[in-house]
Structure formats: C-alpha cells, structure tokens
N, C-alpha and C positions, 0 to 999 in steps of 0.2 A: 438787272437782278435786284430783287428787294431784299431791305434788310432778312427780313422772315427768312426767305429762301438761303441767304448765305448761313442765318444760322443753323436751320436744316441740315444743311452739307457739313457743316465745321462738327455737328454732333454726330452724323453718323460716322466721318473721319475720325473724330475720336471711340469712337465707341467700337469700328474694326481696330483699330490699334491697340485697344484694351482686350478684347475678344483674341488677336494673334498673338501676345503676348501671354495671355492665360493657358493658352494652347503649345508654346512656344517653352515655359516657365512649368505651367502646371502638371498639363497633361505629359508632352513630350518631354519636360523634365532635361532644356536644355538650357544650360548653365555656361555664357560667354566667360565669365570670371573662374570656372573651373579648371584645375589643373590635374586629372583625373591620372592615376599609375596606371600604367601600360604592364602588363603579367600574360606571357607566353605559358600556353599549359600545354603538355607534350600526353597524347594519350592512346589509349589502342581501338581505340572507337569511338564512335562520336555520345551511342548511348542513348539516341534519339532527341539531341541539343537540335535547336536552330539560332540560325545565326543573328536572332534578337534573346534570345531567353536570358532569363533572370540567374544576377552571379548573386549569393547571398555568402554569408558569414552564420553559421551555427542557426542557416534561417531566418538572419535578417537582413534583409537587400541592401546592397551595398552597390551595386554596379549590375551590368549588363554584355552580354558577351558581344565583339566589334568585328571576330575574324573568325570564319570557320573554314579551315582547308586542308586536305590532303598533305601526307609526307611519307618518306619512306618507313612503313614499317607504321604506320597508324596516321592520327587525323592530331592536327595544329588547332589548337584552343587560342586564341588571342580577347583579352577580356579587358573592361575598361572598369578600375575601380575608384569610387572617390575620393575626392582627396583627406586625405588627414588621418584615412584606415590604417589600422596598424596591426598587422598579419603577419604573425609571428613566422620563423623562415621554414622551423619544423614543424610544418602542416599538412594533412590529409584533403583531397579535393576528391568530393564523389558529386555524382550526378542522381542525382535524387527525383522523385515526383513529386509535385503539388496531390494526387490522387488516385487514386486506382485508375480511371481512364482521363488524370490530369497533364499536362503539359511538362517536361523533365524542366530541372533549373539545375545550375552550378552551384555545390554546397562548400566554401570553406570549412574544415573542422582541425584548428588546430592540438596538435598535442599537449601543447603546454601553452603558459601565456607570458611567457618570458619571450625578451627577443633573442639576437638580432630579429629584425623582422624587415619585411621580401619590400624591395626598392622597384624603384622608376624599370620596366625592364627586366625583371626578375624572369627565370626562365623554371619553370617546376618540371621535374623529369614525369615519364612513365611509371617508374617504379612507384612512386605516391598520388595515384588515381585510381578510382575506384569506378566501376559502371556497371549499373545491374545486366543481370544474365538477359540475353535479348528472347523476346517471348518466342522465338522460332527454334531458341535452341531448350525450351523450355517443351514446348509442344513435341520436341524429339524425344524428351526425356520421357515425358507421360506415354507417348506411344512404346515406344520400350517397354517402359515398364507393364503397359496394359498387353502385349504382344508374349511375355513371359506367364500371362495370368491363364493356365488352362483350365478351360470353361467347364468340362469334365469334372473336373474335381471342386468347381466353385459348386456347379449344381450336387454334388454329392454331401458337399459344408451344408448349403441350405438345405438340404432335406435331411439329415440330423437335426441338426439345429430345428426342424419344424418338429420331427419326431421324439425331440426333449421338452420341444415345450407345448406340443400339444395338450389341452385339455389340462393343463397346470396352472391355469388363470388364478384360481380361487386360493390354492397354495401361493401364488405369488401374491395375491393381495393380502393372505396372511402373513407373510414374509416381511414385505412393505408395512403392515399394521405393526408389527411387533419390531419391527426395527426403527420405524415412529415411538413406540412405546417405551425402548430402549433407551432410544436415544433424549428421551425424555425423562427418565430416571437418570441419564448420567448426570445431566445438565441441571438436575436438582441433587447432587451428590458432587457438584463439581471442586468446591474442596476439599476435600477427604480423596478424590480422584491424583488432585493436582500433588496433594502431600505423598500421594502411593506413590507417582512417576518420581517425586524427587526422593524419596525414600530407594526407589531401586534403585534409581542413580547412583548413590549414595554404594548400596551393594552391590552393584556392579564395581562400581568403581575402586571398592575394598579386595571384591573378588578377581580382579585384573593385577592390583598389588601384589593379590600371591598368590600369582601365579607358579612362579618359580616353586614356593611351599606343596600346591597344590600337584603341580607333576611330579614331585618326590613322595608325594602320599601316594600319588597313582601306581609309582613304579614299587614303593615298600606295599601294597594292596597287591599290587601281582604276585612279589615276592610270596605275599603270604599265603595265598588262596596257592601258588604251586604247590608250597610246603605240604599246605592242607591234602593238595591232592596224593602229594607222596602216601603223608601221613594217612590215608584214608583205611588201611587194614586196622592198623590198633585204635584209631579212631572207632570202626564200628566194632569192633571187639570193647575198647571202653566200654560204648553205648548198649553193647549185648549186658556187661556185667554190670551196669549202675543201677538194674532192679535191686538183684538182692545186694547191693551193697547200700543203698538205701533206704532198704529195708530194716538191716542190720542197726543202721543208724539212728532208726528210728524208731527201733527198741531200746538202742541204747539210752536216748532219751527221753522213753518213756519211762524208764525203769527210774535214770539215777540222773536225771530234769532237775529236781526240784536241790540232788547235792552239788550239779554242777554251776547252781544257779548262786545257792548259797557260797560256791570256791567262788566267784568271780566273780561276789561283791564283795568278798574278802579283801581280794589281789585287788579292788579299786585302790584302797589309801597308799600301799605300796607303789602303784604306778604313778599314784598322783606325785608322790614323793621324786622319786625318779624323772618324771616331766620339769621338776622345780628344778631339780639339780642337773639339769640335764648341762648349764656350762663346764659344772662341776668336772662333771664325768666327761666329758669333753676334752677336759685341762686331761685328766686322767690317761686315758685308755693310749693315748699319742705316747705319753711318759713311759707305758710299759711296754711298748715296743724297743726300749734299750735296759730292759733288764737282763734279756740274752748274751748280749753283746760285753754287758756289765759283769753278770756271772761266768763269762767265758774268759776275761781279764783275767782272775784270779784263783783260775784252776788250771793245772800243768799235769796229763794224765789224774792219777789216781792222787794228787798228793794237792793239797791248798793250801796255798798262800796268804800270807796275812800281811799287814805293815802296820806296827804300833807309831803314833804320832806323841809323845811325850809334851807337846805344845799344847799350851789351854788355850779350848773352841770356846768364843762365846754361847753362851747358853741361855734359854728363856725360864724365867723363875715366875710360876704362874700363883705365888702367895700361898702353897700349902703350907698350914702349920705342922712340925716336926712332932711326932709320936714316938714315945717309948717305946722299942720291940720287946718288952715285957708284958704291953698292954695287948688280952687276949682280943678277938674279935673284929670287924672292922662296920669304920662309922658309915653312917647313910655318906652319899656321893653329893657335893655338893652340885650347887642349879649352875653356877656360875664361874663359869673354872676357864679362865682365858690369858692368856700368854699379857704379861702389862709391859715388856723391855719393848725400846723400837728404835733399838741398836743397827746402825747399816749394816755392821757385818754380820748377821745375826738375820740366817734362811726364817722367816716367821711361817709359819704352818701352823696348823690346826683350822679350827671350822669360823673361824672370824676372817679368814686369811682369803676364805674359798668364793670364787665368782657368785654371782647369786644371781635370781632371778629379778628382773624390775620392780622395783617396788618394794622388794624384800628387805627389812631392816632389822634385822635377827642380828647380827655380825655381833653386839655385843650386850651384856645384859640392859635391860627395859630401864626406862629411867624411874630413881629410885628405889630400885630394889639392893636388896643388902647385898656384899660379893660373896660373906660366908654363908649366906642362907644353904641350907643342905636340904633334900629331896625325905621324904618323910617316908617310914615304912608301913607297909601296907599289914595287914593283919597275917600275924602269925611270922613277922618279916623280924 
C-alpha cells in the first residue's frame, strides 16, 4: 500500500467519524454527558402525541417524549427533559399543535414562576392536563347541530331576506354613501365628539349620584299629578272662571295702573329700609313672643299687680341740656342724640346698640360732626 493510498483511507476514516458525530450531536441531538429529568404525565388520552414528539416549555423545546403507554383509566406520558430546566411544580401540561394540519407536541405552561419545582421522577396527575377535543367528537357536534337545522324554515329565511332586499341595491349604495360621508364628518369633528362622550360621562355619572334624589322626585311627581287629578272639578271650574276674573283685572289696571305704579315706587325706600334692618328686626320679633308670657305674670284676674323697686338702676344719660318748664315751645331734635355711659350693668339700647347690616357705620355720629348740632326747621316749622 502506498503512501497516497493510506492517506486516502485515514481521510475518509476521519471525515465518516465527523459526519456520525454531526448526526449523532447535531441532528439526533444526542448528548452522552446529559443527565436529562425523567417526568411521568398521567393523562386521559393520548391527543394525538407520538412516541418521538416535541416536549416544549411556553413553546420552547426542552425535551422530547421517551414512553407512550396505556394505563388504567387513560394513557402514561413519560418525557425526557433537559437537564438544568426548572419547571415549576404548579404547572399546566397541554398538548398543543404545531398547525392546523401540524404534528401535536407537549406544552409546559406553568402557573407561576416560583418553585418548588418538578424533580428527577416527578409524576403530574390528570387533573393538570389539557388535550384538545378529538376531531371525531367535533364532527358529531357539527352533525348535531346541522341535523336540528330544519331546511323548511332555512329556505323560508332566504326568501325574505331576498324579498327585503330585492331591488334595494341603489338605496344601499346610498346608505353605504352617506354613512362614508358620515363617518367622515365625525372624523373631522373628532374633538368636540370626544369632549361630548366625556362630558355625558360626566352626567351620567352626576345623574347616577342622585339617584336616591331623583326616585323621591319621581314618587313627590306622582303624589302630585294624583292630587291634580282629585283636584281636577275646582281645577276646571277655576279655569271656567279666570276669563272674567282677568278681565276684571284688567280693568283694574287700566283704570288706576299708573296710581298703582306711583304706591309701589313709594313703598321701594320703606322696604329698602326694612331689607337693611332686616337683623334688627330679627333680634326683634323672637323678643315679642315673651311679652304674653310677660303680661300674664302680673295680672291676677281683673286686678294688676305692680312691685316698686326703691333701689337706684343705672341709667344712660344721653347729654341733654336741662330746660326750664317755664320755657314755652319745644326746640328742633337734635341729629345726634346717643347714649355716651358703657357701664356693664347698664342694658345699652337705642339705635347705636342695634345689629346692622355689613358695611353699615351709622352706629354713631359721622366724624366731626358737633354732638349738639340740632335738625333745622323746615318752612313754617
């Protein structure tokens, strides 16, 4: 044998032992150094596995199934995964397809991703396997359901349905036109659209609040419309008599219009007065509901009671100067006539004393003015 020739042999020896190993490594994917987990799956049918199909994880291959066999009561799964996977214990196992007319494969999908997770041996019950519906019990289903369909009444659908839409082409494409054209004005008004939806939102959402308000408006609304309807003889007996009673009225103000107009711009400065003092009269009107009470202390039938107090009240001395009662006539009223003690025991009253309105600073005379100044008489005064 010549050199040539030995080296011939030595390469093609190497180059099949590169070739079986690629084959052996590559393709077949087998791995002497592997210590791959052993995982029994307990399940109620097979689901259309074979006893090479692909075990994956959420989809990504991890292993390969090693054992397919019979047991009571379903089919023994035995799968070979690689080593270092970590499959958490609470896990879902379905059998999935690569495609509509693809090959099934074993799908891990864990529920969470926390362990423990499934050891050397691990055995997964039935209960946590999943396998789609087999096309044969799927084909029963459709027959079924096409055997309930009676044809009678299908052909009776379509021929309505042609006798609605016969001859309505041209309406439908106007239909189709204007709901393009619609829909093309939304889309150019699309904010002002988007602010209405959040705006009824908005009222909705108010109107849902009060609700509780709005079913006691509903039930005082019946209330009243009953009433109404009690009420409905003097009701049209009013409405008989509001001609001439409007009539009436309507003389009336023709006639004395212009005196009633004249009192009731009179009676403005009086109410206006009355609006200012309205705390006044406030303090007021409470106070006179114990003057009954007051005046019924010191009357015993027919005969009244008095009680002299001999004890000096404090008293407010408002600066009048003392007149002769010899001096006939009496002088003008001075402007400025207000109580000056501010004595604690000493009830202060009069118009400086009285609540006022905001802003009101009337309570005592104006600054700089005189205290004797007096009110000047008018002609022939």
């Amino acid at each position: 044998m010549t050199r040539r020739s030995l080296l011939t042999i030595l390469t093609m020896l190497v180059l099949t032992v590169v070739g079986l190993a690629y084959l052996l490594f590559a393709v077949v994917q087998l791995n002497p150094f592997d210590k791959p987990l052993r995982i029994t799956i307990n399940m109620a049918r097979s689901g259309g596995l074979l006893g090479t199909s692909q075990v994956t994880y959420r989809g990504a291959p991890i292993g390969r199934i090693t054992e397919l066999a019979l047991r009571p009561g379903g089919v023994r799964v035995g799968v070979s995964v690689d080593e270092g996977t970590r499959i958490p214990v609470d896990t879902e196992v379905s059998v999935a397809n690569l495609s509509a007319a693809g090959e099934q494969f074993l799908d891990f999908r864990p529920r969470t991703d926390a362990g423990p997770f499934l050891a050397d041996g691990a055995v997964i019950n039935q209960r946590d396997t999943r396998t789609p519906v087999p096309f044969s019990e799927v084909i029963s289903h459709v027959s079924a359901l096409v055997g309930q369909v009676d044809p009678g009444q299908v052909a009776v659908l379509v021929n309505e349905l042609r006798r609605a839409f016969g001859g309505s082409a041209a309406d439908l494409d106007r239909i189709i036109d204007g709901g393009d054209f619609l829909l093309a004005g939304l889309e150019g008004v699309l904010p002002q659209t988007l602010d209405g939806l959040h705006n009824a939102r908005t009222v909705l959402g108010t109107t849902a609040a009060l609700q509780p308000e709005l079913a006691r408006f509903s039930g005082s609304a019946r209330d009243l419309t009953a009433l109404l309807a009690k009420a409905d003889p003097p009701a049209r007996q009013l409405l008989d008599n509001a001609p001439g009673t409007l009539a009436l009225v309507d003389d009336v103000i023709k006639k004395d219009g212009p005196s009633v107009g004249s009192l009731l711009g009179r009676l403005l400065p009086p109410v206006r007065v009355l609006a200012d003092r309205q705390p006044a009269l406030g303090r007021l009107f409470p106070e006179l509901s114990t003057l009954g009470p007051a005046a019924a202390t010191i009357t015993d039938g027919t005969t009244l009671r008095t009680e002299v107090d001999a004890y000096p009240r404090p008293s407010c001395d408002y600066g009048t100067p003392r007149r002769s009662p010899t001096i006939g006539g009496s002088p003008p009223p001075r402007l400025y006539r207000y109580c000056t003690q501010a004595d604690p025991l000493l009830a202060q009253r009069g118009s400086t004393n009285v609540p006022r309105p905001p802003g009101d600073h009337t309570a005592g005379p104006p600054p700089g003015a005189d205290p004797q100044a007096r009110a000047s008489r008018g002609p022939g005064g």
